[in-house]
C-alpha positions in Angstrom: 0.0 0.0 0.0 1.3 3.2 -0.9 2.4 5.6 1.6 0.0 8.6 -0.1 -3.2 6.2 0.3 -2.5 5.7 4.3 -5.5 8.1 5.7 -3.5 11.1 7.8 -5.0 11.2 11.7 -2.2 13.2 13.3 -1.1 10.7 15.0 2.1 10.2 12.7 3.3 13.3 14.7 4.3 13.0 18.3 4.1 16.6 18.2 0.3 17.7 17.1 -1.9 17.6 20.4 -4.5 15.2 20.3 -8.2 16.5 21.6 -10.0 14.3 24.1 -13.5 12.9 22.8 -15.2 11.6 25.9 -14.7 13.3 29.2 -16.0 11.4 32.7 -19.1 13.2 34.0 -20.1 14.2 37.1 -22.0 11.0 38.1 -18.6 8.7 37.2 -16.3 11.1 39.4 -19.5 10.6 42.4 -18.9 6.9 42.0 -15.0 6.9 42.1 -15.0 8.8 45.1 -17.8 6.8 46.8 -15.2 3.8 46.2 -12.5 5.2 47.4 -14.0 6.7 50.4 -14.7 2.6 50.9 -11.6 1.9 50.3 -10.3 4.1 53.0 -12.0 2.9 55.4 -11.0 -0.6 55.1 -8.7 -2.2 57.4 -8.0 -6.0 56.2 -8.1 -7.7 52.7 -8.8 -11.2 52.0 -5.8 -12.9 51.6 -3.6 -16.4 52.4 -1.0 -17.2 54.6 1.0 -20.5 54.8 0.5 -22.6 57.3 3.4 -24.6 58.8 2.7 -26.0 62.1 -0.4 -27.0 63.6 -0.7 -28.7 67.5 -0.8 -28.2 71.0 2.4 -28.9 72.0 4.6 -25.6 72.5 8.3 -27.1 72.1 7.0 -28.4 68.5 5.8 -25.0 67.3 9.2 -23.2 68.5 11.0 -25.9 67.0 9.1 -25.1 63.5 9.4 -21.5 64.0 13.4 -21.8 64.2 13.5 -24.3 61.6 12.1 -21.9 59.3 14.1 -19.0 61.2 17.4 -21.3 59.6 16.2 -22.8 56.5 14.5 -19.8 54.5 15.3 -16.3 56.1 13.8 -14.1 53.8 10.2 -15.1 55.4 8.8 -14.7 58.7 7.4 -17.4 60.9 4.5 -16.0 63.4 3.5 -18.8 66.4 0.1 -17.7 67.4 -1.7 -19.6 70.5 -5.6 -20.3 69.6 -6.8 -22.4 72.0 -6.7 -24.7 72.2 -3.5 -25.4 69.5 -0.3 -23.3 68.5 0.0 -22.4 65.3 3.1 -21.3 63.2 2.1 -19.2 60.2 4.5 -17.5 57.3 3.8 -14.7 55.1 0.6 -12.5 54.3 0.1 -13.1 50.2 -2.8 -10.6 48.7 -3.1 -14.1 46.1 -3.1 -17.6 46.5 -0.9 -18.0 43.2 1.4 -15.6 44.9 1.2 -17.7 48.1 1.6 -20.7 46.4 5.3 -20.2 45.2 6.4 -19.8 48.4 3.9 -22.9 50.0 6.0 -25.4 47.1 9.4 -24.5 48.4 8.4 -25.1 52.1 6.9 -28.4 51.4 10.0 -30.3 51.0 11.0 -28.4 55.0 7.4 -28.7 56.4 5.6 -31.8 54.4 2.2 -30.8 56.7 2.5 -27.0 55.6 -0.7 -25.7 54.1 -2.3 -22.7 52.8 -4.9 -20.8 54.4 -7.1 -17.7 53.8 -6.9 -15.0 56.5 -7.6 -11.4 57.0 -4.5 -9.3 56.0 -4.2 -5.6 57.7 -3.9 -2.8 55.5 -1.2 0.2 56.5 
């Protein structure tokens, strides 16, 4: 196709200003707001956290929570006491395919390790 038949819409020059067609109206900028008013005023997202150690023996859960302290030290184990079990947990993932990464290199360390949804804290 010849170069002369190409219809001319100005974008060919980065220089010629282009001139918006649609602009957002005053009901779309009401809604945007409205969610991120919302959005401030949440505190926790759904998320998933890894699971390591489950039971109600204390030693057992410090024992994971070093293990993990010595084996991968770029994550964090957490030992939580909910009656009436300890429970060691690693990492606060926002997805579970981002979660599951880090679940398939602690299987080998922890073969009971699981993933669970939890609440994750915002700020």
């Amino acid at each position: 196709m010849p170069v002369d038949s190409i219809k001319k819409t100005g974008l060919e020059d980065p220089k010629t200003p282009v001139n918006p067609t649609k602009n957002v109206n005053a009901k779309v900028d009401f809604v945007l707001d409205s969610i991120d008013r919302l959005n401030a005023l949440r505190k926790f997202i759904d998320g998933y956290t890894i699971q390591i150690y489950s039971g109600q023996n204390r030693e057992d859960a410090n024992t994971a929570k070093k293990k993990m302290a010595d084996e991968a030290d770029d994550l964090t184990a957490n030992l939580q006491y909910i009656q009436p079990k300890f429970r060691v947990r690693v990492g606060n993932y926002f997805s579970k395919l981002e979660a599951q990464k880090d679940l398939m290199r602690l299987k080998p360390l922890f073969p009971n390790a699981i993933l669970i949804p939890e609440k994750i804290p915002i700020r």
